[in-house]
KEKE-3310 file (N, C-alpha, C; in steps of 0.2 Angstrom, whole numbers, plus 5000, padded with zeros to 4 digits):
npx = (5004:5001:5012:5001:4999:4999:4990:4991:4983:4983:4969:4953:4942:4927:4922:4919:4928:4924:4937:4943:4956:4971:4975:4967:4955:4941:4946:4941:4943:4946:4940:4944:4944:4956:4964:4964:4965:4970:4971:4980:4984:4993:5006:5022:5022:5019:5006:5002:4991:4983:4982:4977:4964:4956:4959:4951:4938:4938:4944:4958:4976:4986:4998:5003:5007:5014:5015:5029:5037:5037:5035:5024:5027:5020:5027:5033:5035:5027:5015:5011:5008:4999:4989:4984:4973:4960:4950)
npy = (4994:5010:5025:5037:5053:5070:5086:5101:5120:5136:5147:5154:5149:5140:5126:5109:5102:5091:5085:5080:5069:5066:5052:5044:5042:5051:5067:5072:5088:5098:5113:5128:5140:5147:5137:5123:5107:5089:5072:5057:5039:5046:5046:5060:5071:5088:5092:5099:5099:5094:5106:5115:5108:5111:5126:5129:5127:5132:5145:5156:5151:5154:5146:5131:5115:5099:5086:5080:5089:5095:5110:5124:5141:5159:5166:5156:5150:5140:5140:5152:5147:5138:5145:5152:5147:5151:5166)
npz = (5000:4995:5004:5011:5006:5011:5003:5003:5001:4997:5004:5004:5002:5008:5012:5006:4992:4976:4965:4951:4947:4937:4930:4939:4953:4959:4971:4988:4993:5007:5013:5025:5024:5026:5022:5012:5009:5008:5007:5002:4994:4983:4979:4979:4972:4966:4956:4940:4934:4943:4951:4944:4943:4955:4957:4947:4955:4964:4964:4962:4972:4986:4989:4986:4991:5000:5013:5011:5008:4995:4988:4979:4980:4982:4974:4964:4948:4944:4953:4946:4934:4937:4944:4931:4925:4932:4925)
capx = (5000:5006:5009:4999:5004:4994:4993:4991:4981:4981:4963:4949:4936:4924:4919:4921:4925:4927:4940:4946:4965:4974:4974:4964:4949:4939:4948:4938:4948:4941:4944:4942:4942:4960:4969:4962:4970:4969:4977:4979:4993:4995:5014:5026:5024:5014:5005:4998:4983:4978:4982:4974:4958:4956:4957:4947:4932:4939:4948:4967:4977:4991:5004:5004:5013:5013:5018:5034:5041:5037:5030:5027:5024:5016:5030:5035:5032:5023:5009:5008:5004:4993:4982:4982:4968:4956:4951)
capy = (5000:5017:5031:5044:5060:5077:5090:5110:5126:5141:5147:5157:5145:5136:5120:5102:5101:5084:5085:5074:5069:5065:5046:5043:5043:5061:5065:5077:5092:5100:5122:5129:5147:5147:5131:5117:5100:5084:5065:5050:5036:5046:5050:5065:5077:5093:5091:5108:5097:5092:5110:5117:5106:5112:5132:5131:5125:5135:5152:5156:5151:5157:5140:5123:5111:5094:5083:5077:5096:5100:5118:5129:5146:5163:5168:5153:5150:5135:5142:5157:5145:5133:5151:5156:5145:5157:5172)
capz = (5000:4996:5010:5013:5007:5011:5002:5005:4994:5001:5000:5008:5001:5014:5011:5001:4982:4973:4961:4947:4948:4932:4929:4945:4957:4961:4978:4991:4997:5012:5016:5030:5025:5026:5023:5009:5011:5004:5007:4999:4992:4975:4975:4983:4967:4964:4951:4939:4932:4948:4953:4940:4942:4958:4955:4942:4956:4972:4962:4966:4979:4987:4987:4984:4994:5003:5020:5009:5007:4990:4989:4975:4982:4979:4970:4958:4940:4944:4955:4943:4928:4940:4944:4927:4923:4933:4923)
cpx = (5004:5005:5005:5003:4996:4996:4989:4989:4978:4976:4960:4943:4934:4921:4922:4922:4928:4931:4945:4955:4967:4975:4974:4958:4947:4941:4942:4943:4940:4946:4939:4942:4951:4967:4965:4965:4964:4974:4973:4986:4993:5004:5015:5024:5018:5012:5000:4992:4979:4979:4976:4965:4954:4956:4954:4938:4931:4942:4958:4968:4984:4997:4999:5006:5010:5016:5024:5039:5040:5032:5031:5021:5022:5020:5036:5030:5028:5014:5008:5005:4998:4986:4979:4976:4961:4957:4949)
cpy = (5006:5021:5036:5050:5065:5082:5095:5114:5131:5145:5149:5153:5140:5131:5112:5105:5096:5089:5080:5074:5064:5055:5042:5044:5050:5059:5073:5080:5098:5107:5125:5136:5151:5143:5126:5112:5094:5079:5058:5047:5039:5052:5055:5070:5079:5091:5096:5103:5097:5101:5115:5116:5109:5120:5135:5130:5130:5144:5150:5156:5153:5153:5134:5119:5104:5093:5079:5083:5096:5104:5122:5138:5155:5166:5162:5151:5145:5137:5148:5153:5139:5140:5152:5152:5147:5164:5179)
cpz = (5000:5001:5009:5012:5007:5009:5002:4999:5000:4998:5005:5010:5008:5010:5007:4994:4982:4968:4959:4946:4941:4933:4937:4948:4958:4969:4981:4995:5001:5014:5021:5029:5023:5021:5017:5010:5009:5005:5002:4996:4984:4974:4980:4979:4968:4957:4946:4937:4939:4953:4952:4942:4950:4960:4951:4947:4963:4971:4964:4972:4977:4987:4987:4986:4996:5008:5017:5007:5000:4989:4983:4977:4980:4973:4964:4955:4940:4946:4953:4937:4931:4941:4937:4924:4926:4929:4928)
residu = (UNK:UNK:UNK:UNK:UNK:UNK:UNK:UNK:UNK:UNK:UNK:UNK:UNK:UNK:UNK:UNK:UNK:UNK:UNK:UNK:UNK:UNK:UNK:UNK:UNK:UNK:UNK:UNK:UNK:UNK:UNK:UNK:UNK:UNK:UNK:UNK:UNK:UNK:UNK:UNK:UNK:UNK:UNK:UNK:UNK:UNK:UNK:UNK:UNK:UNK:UNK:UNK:UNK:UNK:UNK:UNK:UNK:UNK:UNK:UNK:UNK:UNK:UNK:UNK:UNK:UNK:UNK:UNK:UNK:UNK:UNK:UNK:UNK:UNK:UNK:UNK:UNK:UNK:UNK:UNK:UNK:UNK:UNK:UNK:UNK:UNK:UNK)
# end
């Protein structure tokens, strides 16, 4: 079985949203107003799809990260092309 990784989007939004993970189950990420977050055994990596599919349903956030240390934060190229699929 694979470990548990959780993963972090910095987010104002309250509430649940499912969303669909790139050759994978729909996971439910849970925000508090503050904080989004999400676990499961799919891997260490950030992913912009799964980035993406998830500010397309919640707006932009502020970083990206996980509980294995990779973060991409308000000022990388990463989480400026993961927001830019909010208009």
């Amino acid at each position: 079985m694979a470990a548990q990784t959780t993963w972090y989007a910095g987010s104002t939004y309250k509430g649940t949203v499912t969303v669909p993970i790139e050759n994978g189950p729909n996971v439910v990420w849970k925000c508090n107003g503050k904080v989004c977050s999400m676990s499961g055994p799919w891997g260490n990596d950030l992913s912009l799809d799964s980035c993406q599919n998830l500010v397309l349903r919640i707006g932009k956030i502020s970083y990206y990260k996980n509980s294995v240390g990779a973060s991409w934060t308000a000022h990388s190229s990463q989480l400026a092309q993961c927001n830019q699929v909010v208009r």
